[in-house]
C-alpha positions in Angstrom: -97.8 77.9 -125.6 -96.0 79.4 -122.8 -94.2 76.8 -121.3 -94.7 77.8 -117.6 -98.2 76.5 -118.3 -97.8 73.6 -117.9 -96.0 73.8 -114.3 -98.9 72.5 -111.6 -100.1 74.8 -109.0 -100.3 73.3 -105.4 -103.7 73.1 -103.5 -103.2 73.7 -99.9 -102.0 70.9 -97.8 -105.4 69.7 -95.8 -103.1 69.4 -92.8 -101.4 73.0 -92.8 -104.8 73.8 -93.2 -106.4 72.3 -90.3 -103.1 72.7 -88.0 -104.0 77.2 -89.0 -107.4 76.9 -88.0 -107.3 74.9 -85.0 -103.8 76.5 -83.7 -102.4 72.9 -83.6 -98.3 73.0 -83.1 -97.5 69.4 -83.5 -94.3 67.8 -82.2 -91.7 69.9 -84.3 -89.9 72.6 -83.0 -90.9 75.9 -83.9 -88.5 76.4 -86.9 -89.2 72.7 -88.1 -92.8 73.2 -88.1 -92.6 76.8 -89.8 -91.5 75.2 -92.8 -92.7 71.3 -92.5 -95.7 73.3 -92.5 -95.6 74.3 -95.5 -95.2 70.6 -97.4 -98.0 69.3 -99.4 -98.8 66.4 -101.3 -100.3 66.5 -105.2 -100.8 64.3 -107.6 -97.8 64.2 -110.0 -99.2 63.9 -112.9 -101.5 67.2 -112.7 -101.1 69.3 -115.8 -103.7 72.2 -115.3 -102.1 75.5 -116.1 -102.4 78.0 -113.3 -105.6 80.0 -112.8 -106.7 83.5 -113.8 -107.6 85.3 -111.0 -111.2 85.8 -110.1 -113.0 89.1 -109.8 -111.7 89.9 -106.1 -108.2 88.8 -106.6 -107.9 90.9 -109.7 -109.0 94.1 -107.5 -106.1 92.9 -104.9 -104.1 92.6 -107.6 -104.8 95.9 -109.2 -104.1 97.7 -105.9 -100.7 96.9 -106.4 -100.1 99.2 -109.2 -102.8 101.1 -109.7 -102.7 103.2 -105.9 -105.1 105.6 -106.9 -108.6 103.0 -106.4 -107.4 104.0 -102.3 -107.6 107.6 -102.9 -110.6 108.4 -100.8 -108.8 110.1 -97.6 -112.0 109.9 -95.3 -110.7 108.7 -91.7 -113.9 106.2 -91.8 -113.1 104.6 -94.9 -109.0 104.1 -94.2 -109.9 102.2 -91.1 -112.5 100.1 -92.7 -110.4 99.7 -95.7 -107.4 98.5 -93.1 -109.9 96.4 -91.1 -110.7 94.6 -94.0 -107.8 93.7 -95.6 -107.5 91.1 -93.2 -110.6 89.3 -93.7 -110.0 89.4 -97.8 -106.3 88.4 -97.1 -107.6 85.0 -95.4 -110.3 84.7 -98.1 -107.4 84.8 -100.7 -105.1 82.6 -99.6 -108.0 79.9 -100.0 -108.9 80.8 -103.5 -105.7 81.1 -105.2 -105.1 77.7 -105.5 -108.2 76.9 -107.1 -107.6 74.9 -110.8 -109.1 76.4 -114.2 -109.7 72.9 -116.4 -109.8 72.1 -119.5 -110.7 75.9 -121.0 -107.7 76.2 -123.9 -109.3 80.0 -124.5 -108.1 81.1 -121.0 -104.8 79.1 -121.3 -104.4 81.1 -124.7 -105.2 84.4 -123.0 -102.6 83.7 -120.5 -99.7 82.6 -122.5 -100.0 85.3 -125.2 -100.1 88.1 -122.0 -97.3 86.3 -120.9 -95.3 86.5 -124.4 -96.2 89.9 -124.5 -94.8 91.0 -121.0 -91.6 88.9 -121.6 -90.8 90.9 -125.1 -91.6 94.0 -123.5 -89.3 93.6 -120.5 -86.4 92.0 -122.3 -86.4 94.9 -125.2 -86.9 97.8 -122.0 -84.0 95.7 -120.3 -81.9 95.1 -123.5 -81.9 91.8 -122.6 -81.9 88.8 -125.6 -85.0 87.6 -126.7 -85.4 84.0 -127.4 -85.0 82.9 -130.9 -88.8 82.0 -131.6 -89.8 85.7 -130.7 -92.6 87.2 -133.1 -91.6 91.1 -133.4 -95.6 91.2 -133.7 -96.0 90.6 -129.9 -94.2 93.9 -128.7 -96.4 96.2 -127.4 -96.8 99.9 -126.0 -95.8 99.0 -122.0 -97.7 102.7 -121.7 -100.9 101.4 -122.8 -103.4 101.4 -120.1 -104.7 97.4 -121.3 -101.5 95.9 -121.3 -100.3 97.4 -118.6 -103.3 96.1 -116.1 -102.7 92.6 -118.2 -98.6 92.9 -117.4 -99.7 93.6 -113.9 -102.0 91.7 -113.4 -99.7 88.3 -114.9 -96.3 89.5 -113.3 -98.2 89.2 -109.6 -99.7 86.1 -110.7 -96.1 84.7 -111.5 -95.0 85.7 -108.0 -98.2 84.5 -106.3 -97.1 81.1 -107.9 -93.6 80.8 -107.1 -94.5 81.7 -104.0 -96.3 79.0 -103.2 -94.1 76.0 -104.4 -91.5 77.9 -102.3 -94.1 77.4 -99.9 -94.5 73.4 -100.9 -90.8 73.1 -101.0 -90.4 72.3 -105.3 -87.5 74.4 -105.7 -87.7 72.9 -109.2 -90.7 74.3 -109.6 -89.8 77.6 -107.9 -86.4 77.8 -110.1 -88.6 77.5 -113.2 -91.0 80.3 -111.8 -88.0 82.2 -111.3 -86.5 82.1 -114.5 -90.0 83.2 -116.3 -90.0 86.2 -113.6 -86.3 87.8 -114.2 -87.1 89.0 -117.6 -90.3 91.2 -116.4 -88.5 93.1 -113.3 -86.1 95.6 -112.6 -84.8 97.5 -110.1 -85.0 100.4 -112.2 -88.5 99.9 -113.7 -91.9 101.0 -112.7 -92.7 100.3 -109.0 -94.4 97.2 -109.6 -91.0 95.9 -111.2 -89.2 97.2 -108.8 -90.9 96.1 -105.9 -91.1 92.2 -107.9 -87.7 92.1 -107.8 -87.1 93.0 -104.3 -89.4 90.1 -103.8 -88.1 87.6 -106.5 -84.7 88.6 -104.7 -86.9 87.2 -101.6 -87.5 84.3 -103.1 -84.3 82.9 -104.2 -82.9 83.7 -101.1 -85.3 80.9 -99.1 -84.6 78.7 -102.0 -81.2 78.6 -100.5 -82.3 77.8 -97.4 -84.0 74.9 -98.7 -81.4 73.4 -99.8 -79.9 73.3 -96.2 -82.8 70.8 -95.6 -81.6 67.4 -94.3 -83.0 64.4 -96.5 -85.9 63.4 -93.4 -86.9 67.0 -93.9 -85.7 68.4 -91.3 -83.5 72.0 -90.7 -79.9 72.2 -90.9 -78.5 75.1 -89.3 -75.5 77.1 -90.6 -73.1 78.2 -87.9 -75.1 81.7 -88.5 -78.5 80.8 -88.5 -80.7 80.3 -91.4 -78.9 82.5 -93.7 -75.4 82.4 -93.5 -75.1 83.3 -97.2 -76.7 86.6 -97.3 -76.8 87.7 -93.4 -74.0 89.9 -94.7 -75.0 91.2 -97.7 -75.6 94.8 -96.8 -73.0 96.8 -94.1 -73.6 98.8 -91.5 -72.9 102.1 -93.1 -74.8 101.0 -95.9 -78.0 100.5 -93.8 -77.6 104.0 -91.8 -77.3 105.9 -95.1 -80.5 104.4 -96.9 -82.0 105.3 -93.7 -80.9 108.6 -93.8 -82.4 109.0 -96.9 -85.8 107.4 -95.9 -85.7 109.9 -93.2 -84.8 112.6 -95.3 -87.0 112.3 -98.0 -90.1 110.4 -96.8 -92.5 111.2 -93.7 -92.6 107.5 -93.0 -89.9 108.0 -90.3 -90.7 111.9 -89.4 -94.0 110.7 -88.5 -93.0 108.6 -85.9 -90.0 110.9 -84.5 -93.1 113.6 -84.5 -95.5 111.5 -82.5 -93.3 110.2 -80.6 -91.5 113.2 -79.5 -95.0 115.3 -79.0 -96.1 112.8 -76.7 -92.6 112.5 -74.3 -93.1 116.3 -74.5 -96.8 116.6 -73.5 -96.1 114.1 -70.5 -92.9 115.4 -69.2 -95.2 119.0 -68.4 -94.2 120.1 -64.5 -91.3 117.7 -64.8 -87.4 118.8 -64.0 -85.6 116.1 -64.8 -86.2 113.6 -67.8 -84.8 110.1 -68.2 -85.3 108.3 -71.9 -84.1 104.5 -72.4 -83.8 104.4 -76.3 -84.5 100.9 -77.6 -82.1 100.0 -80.9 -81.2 103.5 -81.8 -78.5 103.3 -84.0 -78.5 107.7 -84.5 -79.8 110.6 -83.0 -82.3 111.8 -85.8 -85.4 112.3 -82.8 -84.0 114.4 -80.8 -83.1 117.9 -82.1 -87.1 118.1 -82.3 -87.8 117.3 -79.0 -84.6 119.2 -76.9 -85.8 122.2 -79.0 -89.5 121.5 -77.8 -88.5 120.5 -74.4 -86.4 123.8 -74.4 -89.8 125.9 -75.3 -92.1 124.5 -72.8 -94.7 126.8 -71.3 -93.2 126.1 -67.5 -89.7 126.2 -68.9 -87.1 123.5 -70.4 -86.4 120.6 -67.4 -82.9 121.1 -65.6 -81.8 117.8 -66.7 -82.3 115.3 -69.1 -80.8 111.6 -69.8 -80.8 109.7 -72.8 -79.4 106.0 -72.3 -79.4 104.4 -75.8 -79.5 100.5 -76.1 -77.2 99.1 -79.2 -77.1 96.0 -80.6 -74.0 97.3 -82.4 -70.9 98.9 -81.2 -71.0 102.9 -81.1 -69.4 104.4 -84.5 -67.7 107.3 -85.0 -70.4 108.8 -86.7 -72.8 108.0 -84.0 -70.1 109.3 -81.3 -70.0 112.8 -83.8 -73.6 113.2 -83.5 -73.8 112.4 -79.8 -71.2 116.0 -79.2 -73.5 117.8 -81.7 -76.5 116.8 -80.0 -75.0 117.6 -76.6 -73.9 121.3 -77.6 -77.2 122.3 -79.2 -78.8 121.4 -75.9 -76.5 123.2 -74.2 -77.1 126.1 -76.0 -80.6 125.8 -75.1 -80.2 126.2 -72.3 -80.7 122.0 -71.4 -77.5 119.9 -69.8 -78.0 116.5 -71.5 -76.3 113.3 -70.9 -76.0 110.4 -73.5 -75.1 107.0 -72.4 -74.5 103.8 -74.4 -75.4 100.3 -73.7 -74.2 97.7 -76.1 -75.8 94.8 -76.2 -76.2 92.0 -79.0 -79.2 90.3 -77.0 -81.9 92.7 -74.9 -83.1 90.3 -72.3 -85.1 90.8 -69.3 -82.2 90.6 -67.2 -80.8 93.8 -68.9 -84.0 95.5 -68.7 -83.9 96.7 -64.9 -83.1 99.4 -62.5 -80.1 98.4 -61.4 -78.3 97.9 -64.7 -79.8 101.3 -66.6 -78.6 103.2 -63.5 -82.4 104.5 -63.3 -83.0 106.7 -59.9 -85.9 107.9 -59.9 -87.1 111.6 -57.1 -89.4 113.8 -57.0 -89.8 116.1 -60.3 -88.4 113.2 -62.3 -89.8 110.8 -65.5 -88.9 107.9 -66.9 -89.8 107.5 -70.5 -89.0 104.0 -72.7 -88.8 105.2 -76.5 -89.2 102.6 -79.2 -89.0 103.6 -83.1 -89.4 100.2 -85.7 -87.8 98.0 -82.8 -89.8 96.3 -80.4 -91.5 93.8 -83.4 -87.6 92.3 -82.6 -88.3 90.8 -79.6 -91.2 88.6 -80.5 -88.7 86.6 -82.1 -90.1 82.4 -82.2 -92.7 83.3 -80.0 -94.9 85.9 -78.6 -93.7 85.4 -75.3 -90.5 86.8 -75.7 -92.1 89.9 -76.2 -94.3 89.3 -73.4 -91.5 89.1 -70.8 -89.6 92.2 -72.6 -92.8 94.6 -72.0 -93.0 93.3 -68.2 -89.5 93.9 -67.5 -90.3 97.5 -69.3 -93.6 97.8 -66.6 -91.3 97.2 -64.1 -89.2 100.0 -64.7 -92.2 102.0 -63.7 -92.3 104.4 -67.0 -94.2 107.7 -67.0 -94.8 106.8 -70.6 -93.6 104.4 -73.7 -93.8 105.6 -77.1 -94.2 102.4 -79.5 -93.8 103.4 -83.4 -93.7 100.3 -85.7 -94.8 99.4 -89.4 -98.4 99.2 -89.1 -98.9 95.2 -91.0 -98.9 92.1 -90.4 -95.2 90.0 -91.0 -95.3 87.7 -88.5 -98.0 85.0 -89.5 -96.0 81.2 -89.2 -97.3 80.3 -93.1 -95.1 81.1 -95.4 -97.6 82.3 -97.8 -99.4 84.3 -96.0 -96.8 86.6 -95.0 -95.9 86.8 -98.6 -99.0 88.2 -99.5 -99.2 90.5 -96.7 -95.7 91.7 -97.3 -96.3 92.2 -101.5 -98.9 94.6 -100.4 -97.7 96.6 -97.6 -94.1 96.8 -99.8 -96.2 97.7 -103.2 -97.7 101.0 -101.2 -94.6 101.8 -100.3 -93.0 102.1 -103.6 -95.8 103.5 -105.1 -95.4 106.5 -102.5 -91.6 106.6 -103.5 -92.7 106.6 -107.5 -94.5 109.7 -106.6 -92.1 111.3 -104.7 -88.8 110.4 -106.1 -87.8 110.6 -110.4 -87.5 106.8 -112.0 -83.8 107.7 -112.4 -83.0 108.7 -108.4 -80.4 107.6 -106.8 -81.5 107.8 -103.6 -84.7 105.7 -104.3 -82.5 103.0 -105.6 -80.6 103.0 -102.6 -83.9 103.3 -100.2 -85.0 100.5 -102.0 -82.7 97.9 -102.8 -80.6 98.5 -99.2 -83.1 99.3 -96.9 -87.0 97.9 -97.6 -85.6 94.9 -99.8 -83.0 93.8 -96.8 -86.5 94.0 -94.7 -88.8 92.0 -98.2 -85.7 89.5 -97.7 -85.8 88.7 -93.7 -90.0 88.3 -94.0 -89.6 85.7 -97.0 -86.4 84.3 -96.6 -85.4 83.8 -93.0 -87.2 81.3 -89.9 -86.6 81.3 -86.4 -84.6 83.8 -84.4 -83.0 84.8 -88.1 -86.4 86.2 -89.0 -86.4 90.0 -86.9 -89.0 91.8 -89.2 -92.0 90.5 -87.5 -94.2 93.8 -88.0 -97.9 93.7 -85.9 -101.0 95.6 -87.0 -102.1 98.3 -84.3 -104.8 96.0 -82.8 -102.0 93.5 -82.4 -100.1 95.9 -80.6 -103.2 97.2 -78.1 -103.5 93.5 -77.0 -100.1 92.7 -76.1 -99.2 96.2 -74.5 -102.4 95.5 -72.1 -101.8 91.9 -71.2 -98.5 93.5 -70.6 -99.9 96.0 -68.0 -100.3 99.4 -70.1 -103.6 101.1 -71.4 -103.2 103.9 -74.4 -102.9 107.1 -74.4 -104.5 109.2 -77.0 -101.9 111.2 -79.2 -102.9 115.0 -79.8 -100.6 116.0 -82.8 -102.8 115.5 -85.8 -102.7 119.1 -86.8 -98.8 118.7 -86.7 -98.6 116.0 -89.0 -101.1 117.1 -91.2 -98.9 120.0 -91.7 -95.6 117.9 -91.4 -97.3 115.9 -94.5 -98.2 119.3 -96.5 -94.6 120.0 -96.5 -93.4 116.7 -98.7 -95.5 118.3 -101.6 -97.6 114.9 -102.5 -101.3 114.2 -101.5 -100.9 110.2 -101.7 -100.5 110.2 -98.0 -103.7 109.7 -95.5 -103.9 110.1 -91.5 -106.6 108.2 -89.4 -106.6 108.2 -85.8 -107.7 104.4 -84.2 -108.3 104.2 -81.1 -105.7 106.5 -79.9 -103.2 105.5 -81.8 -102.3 107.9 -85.3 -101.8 106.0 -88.3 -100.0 107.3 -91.5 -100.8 105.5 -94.8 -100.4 105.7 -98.3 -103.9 106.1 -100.3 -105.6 104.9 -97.2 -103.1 101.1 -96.9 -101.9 101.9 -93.4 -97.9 102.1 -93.6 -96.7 103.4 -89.7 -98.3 103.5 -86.7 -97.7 105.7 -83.6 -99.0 104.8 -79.8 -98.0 105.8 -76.4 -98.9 104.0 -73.3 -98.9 104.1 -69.5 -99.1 101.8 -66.3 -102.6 101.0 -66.3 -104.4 102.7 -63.3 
């Protein structure tokens, strides 16, 4: 018998659970409690083996890797099939804890699907297998059986070590670990691919554990949570996977698109155009939108401002595309200006007139752009964000494009947002299988640089160290209106329904909710893209 069988499973702690359903905070701090938690107390001498997954979770489960039971494209069903992920995401962080006992047939079945996946993996890896291998147990990865069972077994094995990350065994979690490295790859399929992002994930909070002081609580690094791996990827690294997502995806054209149609639609009668850019770390939007600004139907504006907020200093790359940007506007006929702010730490403070040099007359709009950046500022809590969008009404916008990823990273329990994230991740590297040969270069580099450095801050980091801390759309409509702000429809579903065409794959779906346009990938919504205005 396998001998991960034998490792115990953790039932939820009654207390987290009560302390999620009544919203209770306790008298921790907010990184103490995010992992505190997460404790639970079992009895230590429990010896079931893990469960199989029930009906329901198997379907969750076989979504992972087999994308095509979401390839209805009707609006309806991608917005009910969106809505509902939710509820079944609550429902199945309940169930998977539940024990199987005493059934030896089932703990069979599990151990010889696991001996099988193991062989596989380790031959397809040329990894050594273990001395007491039967050559009988290989079998055909290609076969449709065994690769639902491989499936199927490799999630369950994550699910697992996931939550006694969650309980704080890294004994347990190192075992998990070390029965998971044989089965993934960042070069296999994209359920092995995106497994080891997330194993990756994984060991990296195990690290963090260890900085836990022996009364349980934190003990921060000079850096924050994650002083070992905060520097793991460079800068130029990051701005060339994203090059490439941009390039070769529609993930981040969709948003420029959207965006850009809508800073276009309500800039109509105006002559002068100021844009505060939140986090831009390029100038990928806007070629698109000087050339459509230059062929509006009253003619292009007489001016137009872009003041771009960094959190890094400007490169030289950055300053090259700046001057190339400038000329081709020039050339169409538009003087454009480009400043740079460079702050570390967007406050409210920075966030005003006075300090963005914003002068508003007659003829002129203000537009606040934000692409995949303003899920930063919730930060601990959700009132960070609140005071960042008040300090934006105050500005006194025409308009405020919001594009973010369209799930939801930013739940307190650890294993929630593991779930959440394994999902939303496995979509996208299913869209990338399809797009992209097993062998790319780029996709490796999309992939291990830029979505796994995201996998990594969900999983591994807490407190202000944990940035990726993506919303769903209704998420997003409550806090934007709290803020002050009511939606705007967007009108530019015909363009990306052609934009789409053009990438030469028909995985990807469009809904519109609400106003907002949503892009997904076999109806599991991926990006969303909203515009807003001072509510009348």
């Amino acid at each position: 018998m396998s001998g991960f069988l034998s490792f115990p499973i953790r039932r939820f702690c009654p207390a987290r659970v009560e302390q999620e359903q009544t919203g209770g905070g306790g008298e921790y701090s907010w990184e103490e409690a995010t992992l505190l938690n997460e404790i639970d107390q079992y009895p230590s001498n429990t010896t079931n083996p893990p469960l199989l997954l029930n009906s329901e979770e198997e379907e969750f489960v076989n979504s992972f890797f087999n994308m095509d039971y979401y390839g209805d494209k009707d609006n309806h069903k991608f917005l009910e099939e969106h809505k509902a992920f939710d509820h079944f995401h609550g429902e199945l962080i309940e169930n998977f804890s539940t024990m199987i006992e005493g059934d030896n047939e089932l703990e069979n079945m599990i151990s010889t699907c696991f001996e099988d996946l193991r062989d596989v993996d380790s031959e397809m890896l040329q990894l050594p297998a273990r001395e007491d291998d039967d050559d009988e147990t290989h079998i055909n990865i290609s076969s449709i059986h065994g690769g639902v069972d491989q499936g199927l077994q490799l999630v369950h094995l994550l699910l697992a070590c996931a939550e006694a990350v969650g309980c704080r065994d890294t004994q347990l979690a190192d075992l998990m670990l070390t029965q998971i490295w044989p089965s993934i790859s960042p070069c296999g399929d994209s359920l092995q691919r995106v497994s080891y992002c997330f194993a990756m994930g994984l060991k990296s909070r195990l690290s963090l554990l260890q900085n836990l002081n022996s009364n349980g609580t934190i003990l921060f690094t000079a850096n924050g949570f994650t002083d070992s791996v905060s520097n793991m990827v460079t800068r130029e690294e990051k701005m060339e996977a994203f090059q490439l997502l941009h390039k070769t995806t529609p993930y981040i054209v969709f948003g420029f698109m959207a965006a850009n149609d809508a800073i276009t639609q309500a800039s109509q009668g105006k002559d002068s155009l100021h844009i505060i850019d939140l986090g831009t770390q390029h100038t990928l939007q806007w070629p698109s939108l000087i050339r459509s600004l230059a062929s509006r139907a009253d003619g292009p504006p007489k001016s137009v401002r872009i003041t771009a907020i960094l959190e890094n200093p400007c490169s030289l790359d950055l300053q090259s595309s700046i001057k190339g940007l400038i000329a081709e506007a020039g050339a169409l006929g538009i003087p454009l200006e480009f400043h740079i702010m460079t702050e570390s730490v967007v406050t409210p403070c920075l966030l005003t007139k006075e300090k963005l040099n914003i002068n508003l007359g007659e003829g002129e709009a203000l537009f606040v752009n934000s692409i995949m950046h303003l899920h930063k500022y919730v930060k601990e809590s959700r009132g960070s964000l609140k005071a960042i969008l008040q300090a934006i009404k105050k500005l006194g916008p025409t308009l405020v494009t919001v594009v973010e990823q369209d799930s939801n990273h930013n739940g307190p329990f650890f294993l929630g947002r593991f779930l959440e994230s394994l999902h939303y991740y496995s979509a996208i590297f299913d869209s990338l299988e399809c797009s992209l040969p097993r062998n790319s270069q780029q996709r490796m580099k999309m992939e291990i640089v830029h979505f796994a450095e995201e996998i990594r801050n969900i999983i591994a980091c807490e407190g202000s160290d944990r940035v990726e801390r993506h919303e769903r759309a209704d998420q997003w409509r409550r806090q934007l209106g709290r803020a002050g702000f009511q939606g705007v429809g967007l009108k530019c579903m015909s363009q990306a329904r052609m934009m789409l065409s053009m990438y030469g794959c028909d995985g990807y779906t469009l809904a519109s909710d609400k106003g907002c346009l949503l892009l997904g990938w076999k109806a599991r919504p991926i990006m969303l893209a909203s515009a807003w205005q001072l509510h009348n």
